[in-house]
C-alpha positions as CSV (number, residue, x, y, z in Angstrom):
1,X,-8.0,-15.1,7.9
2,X,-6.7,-12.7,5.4
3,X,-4.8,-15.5,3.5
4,X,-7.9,-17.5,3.5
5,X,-9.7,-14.5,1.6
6,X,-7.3,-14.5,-0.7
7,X,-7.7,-17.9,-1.2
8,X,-11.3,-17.7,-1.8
9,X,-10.9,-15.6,-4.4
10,X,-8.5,-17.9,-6.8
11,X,-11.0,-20.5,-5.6
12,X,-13.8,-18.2,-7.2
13,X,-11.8,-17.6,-10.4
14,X,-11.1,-21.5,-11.3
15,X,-13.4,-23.7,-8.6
16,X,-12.4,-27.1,-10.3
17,X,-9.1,-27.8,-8.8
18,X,-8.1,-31.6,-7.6
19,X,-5.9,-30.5,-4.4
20,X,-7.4,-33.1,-2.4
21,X,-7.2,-36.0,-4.9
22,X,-7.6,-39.3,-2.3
23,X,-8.3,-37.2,0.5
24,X,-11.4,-38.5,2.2
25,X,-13.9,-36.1,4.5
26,X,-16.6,-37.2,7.1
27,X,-19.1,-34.6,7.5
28,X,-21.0,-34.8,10.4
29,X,-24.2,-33.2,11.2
30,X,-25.4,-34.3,14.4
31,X,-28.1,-31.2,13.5
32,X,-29.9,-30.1,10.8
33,X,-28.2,-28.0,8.0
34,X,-28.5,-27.0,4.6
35,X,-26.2,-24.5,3.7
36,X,-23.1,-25.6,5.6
37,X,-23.0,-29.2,4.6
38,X,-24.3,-29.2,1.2
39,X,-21.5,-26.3,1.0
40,X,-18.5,-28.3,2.5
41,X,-19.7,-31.3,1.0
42,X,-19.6,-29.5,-2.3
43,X,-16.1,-27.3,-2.2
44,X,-14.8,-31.0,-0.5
45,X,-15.8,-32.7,-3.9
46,X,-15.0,-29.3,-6.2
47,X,-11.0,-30.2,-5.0
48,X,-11.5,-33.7,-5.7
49,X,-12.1,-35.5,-2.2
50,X,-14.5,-37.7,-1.6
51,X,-16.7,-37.7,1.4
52,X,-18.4,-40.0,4.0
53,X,-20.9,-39.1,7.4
54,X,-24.1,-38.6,8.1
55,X,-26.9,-36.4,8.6
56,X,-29.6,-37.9,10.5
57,X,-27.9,-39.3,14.2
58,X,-31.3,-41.3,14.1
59,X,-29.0,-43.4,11.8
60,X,-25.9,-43.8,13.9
61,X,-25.1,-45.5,17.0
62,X,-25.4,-42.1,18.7
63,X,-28.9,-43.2,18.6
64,X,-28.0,-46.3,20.5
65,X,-25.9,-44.3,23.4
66,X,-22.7,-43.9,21.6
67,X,-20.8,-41.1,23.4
68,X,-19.2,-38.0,21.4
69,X,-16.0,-39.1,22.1
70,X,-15.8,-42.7,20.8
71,X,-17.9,-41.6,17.9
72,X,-15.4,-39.0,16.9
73,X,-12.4,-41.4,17.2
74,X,-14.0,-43.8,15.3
75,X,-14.7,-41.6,12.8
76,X,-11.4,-40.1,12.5
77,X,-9.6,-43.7,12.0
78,X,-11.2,-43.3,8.2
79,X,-10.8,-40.0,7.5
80,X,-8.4,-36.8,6.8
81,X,-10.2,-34.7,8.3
82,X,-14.1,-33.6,10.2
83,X,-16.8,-31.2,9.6
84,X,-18.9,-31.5,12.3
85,X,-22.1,-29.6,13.6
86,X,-23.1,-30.5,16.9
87,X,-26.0,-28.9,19.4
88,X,-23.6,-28.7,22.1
89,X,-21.8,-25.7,23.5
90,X,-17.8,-26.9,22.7
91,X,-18.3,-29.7,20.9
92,X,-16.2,-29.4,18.7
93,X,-13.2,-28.0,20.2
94,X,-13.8,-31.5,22.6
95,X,-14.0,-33.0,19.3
96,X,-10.5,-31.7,17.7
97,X,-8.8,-32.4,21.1
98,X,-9.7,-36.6,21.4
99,X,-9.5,-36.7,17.0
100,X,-6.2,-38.1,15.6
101,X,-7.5,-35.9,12.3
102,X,-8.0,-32.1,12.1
103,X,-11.8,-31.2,12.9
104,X,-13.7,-28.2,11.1
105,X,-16.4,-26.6,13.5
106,X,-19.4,-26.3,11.5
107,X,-21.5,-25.1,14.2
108,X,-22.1,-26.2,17.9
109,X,-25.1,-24.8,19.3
110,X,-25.3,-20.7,20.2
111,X,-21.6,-21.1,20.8
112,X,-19.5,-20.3,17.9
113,X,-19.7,-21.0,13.4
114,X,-16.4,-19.7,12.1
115,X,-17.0,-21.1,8.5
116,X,-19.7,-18.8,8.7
117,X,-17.9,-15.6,9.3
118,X,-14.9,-16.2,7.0
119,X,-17.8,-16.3,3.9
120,X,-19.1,-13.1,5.9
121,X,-15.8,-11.2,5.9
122,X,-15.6,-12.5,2.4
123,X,-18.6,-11.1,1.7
124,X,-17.9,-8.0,2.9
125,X,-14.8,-7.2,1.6
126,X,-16.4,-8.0,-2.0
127,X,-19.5,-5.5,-1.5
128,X,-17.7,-3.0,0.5
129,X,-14.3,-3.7,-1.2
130,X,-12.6,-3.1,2.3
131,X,-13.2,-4.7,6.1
132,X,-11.9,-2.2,7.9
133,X,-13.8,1.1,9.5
134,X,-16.9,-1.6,8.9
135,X,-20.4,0.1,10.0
136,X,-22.6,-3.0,10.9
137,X,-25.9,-3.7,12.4
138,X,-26.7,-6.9,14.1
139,X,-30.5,-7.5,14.2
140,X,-32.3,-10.4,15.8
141,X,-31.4,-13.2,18.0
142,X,-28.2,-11.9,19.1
143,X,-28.1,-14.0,22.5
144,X,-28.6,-17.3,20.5
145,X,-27.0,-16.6,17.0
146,X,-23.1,-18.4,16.9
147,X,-22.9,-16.8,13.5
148,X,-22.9,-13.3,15.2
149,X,-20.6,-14.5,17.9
150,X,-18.1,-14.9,15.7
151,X,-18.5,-12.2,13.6
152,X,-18.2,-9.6,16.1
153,X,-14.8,-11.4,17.2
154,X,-13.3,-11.2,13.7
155,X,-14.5,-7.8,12.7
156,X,-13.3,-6.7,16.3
157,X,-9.7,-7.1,14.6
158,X,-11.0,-4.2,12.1
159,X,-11.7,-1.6,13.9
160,X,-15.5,-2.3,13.3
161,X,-18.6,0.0,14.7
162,X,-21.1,-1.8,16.1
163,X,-25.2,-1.3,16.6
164,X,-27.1,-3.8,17.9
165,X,-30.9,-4.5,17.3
166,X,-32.4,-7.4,19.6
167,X,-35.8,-7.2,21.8
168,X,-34.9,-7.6,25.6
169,X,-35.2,-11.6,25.6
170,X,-32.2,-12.1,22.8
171,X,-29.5,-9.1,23.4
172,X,-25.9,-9.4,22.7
173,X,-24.3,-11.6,25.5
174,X,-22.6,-9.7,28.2
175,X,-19.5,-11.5,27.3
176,X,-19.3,-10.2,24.0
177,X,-19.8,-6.6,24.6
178,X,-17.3,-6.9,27.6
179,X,-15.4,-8.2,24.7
180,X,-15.4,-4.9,22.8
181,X,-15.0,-2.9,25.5
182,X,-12.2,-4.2,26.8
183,X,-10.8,-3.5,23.0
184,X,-11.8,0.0,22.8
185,X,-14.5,-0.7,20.2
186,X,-18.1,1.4,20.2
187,X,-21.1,-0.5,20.3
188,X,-24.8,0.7,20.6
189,X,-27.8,-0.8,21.8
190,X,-31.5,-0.6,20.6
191,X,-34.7,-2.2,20.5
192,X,-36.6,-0.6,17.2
193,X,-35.3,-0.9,13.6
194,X,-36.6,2.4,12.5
195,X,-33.9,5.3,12.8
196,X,-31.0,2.7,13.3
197,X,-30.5,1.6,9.7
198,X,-29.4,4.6,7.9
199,X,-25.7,4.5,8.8
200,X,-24.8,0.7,8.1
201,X,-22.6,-0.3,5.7
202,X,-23.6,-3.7,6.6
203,X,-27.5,-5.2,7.8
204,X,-26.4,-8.5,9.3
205,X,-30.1,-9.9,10.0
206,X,-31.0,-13.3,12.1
207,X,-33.4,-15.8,12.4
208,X,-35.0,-15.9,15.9
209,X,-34.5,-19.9,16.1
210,X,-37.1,-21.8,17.6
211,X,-34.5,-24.8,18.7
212,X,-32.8,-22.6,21.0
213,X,-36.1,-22.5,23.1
214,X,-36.6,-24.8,25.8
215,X,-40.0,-22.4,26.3
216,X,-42.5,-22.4,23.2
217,X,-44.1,-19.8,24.9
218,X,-41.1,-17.1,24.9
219,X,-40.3,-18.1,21.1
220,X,-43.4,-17.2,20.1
221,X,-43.1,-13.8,22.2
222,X,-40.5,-13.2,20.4
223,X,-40.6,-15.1,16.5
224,X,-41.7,-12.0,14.6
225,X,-40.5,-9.3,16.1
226,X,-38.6,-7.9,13.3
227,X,-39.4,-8.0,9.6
228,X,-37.4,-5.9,7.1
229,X,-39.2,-4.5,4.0
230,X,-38.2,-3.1,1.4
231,X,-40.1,0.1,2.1
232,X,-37.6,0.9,5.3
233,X,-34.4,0.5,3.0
234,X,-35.6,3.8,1.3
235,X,-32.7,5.9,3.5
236,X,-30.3,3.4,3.2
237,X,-26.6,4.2,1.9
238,X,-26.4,3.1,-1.5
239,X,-23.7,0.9,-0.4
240,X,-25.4,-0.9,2.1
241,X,-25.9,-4.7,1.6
242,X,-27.9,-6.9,3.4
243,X,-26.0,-10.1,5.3
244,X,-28.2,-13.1,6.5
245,X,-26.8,-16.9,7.3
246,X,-30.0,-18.0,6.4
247,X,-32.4,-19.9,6.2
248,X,-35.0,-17.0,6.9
249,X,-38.1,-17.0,7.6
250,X,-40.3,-14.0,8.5
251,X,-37.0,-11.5,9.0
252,X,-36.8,-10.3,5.2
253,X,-39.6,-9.9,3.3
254,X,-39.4,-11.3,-0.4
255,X,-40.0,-8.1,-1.3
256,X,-36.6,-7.0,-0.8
257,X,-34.8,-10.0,-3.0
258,X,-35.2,-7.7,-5.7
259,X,-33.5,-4.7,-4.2
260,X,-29.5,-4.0,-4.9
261,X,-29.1,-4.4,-1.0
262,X,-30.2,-7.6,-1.0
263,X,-26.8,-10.1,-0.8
264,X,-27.9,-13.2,1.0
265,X,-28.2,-15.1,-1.5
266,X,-24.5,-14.3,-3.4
267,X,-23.3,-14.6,0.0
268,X,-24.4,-18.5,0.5
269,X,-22.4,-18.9,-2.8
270,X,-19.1,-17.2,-1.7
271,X,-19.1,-20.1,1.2
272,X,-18.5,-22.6,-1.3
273,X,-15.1,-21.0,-2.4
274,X,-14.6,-20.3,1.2
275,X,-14.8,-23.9,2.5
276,X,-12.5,-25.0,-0.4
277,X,-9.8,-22.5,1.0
278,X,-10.3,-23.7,4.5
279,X,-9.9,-27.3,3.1
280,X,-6.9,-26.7,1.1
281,X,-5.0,-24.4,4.1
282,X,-5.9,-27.1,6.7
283,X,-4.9,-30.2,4.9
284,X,-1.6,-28.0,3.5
285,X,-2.4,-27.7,0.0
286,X,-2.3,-23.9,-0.2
């Protein structure tokens, strides 16, 4: 992870670099992104590849019955390499174990988005100029949110300390807190944001995500429950920055863009020059 940091960071300092001249790319979104594949697709073309997939499975023959597996070893008789996002729970580990080509999990389902948290650690080290000793707090859909799930695994490796901020319905999985407990690591627990901000080096905020919901009924019990303003940031350590995956809805007011906490939008960005590094180190050009 560290080397892919470091990485990053060349990758910041001199983005055009043809490593992956003739290489070709399928990105995959069997669900909707912006972010992620507009960000792959661009560090994939910033290092000279060129890219195929798709976007919409309405358009494929997953739409006709196609299963996951022959779709992904069709796919991979083309290509160099997968990013794929995928609803499913696994998916893409599945997918890198019936490919003939290396595949890049760009998200599948509330399971795990490891892109995601390398652009996070990035991130992090840039604002906080250090990942270890991290103070973060995790506020939203915790039960739901992959980005978070991964996040808590890598920062675990850092000695992180840990508050958690989630109404009854989306808490932390049990799995995960067993998984810091069973690595010495503190963790706390609340419901309200008010009093549990002060202390964080890092606001990691969510999107409760309506697709998660088999219930309309619970999401909307649940859609607005937190909003951060920027009148609440008024005890925050100056250091503080505010993390998000995006894209947000009624979690962070607008009001708060303007604030020096605010860091969502830099950290999109740094996922570019993140994705080029996991390109380069996974097709060997580092």
């Amino acid at each position: 992870m560290l080397h892919i940091l470091k990485m990053a960071a060349k990758f910041e300092q001199q983005p055009a670099q043809k490593l992956l001249d003739g290489k070709v790319i399928a990105s995959i979104f069997f669900e909707p992104s912006t972010r992620t594949r507009l960000s792959f697709e661009t560090a994939a073309n910033r290092l000279g590849a060129r890219v195929v997939g798709f976007s919409d499975v309405k358009n494929t023959s997953v739409s006709k019955g196609e299963t996951l597996k022959d779709t992904i070893t069709m796919v991979a008789n083309y290509v160099d390499l997968i990013v794929m996002r995928h609803p499913l729970e696994g998916s893409a580990r599945y997918a890198s174990e019936v490919a003939s080509v290396p595949v890049i999990n760009a998200g599948d389902g509330a399971n795990q988005h490891p892109s995601q948290t390398l652009l996070d650690l990035y991130s992090i080290q840039k604002t906080q100029g250090r990942l270890d000793d991290i103070r973060i707090t995790m506020i939203g859909d915790l039960k739901y949110g992959r980005t978070v799930h991964s996040l808590l695994q890598a920062l675990s490796l850092f000695n992180a300390r840990f508050k958690f901020i989630a109404p009854p319905e989306l808490q932390m999985p049990d799995e995960y807190k067993s998984y810091l407990t069973d690595r010495g690591l503190a963790f706390e627990e609340h419901t309200d944001l008010a009093g549990n901000m002060a202390d964080a080096d890092i606001l990691y905020m969510t999107r409760v995500q309506r697709e998660r919901f088999q219930d309309p009924i619970e999401y909307e019990k649940v859609k607005d429950v937190y909003s951060l303003k920027k009148a609440m940031l008024a005890g925050a350590r100056p250091n503080m920055k505010i993390l998000h995956p995006l894209p947000r809805v009624n979690e962070i007011n607008a009001d708060v863009d303007d604030t020096h906490h605010a860091y969502y939008f830099e950290q999109a960005r740094n996922g570019m020059f993140v994705r080029m590094a996991i390109f380069a180190y996974v097709l060997g050009c580092d």
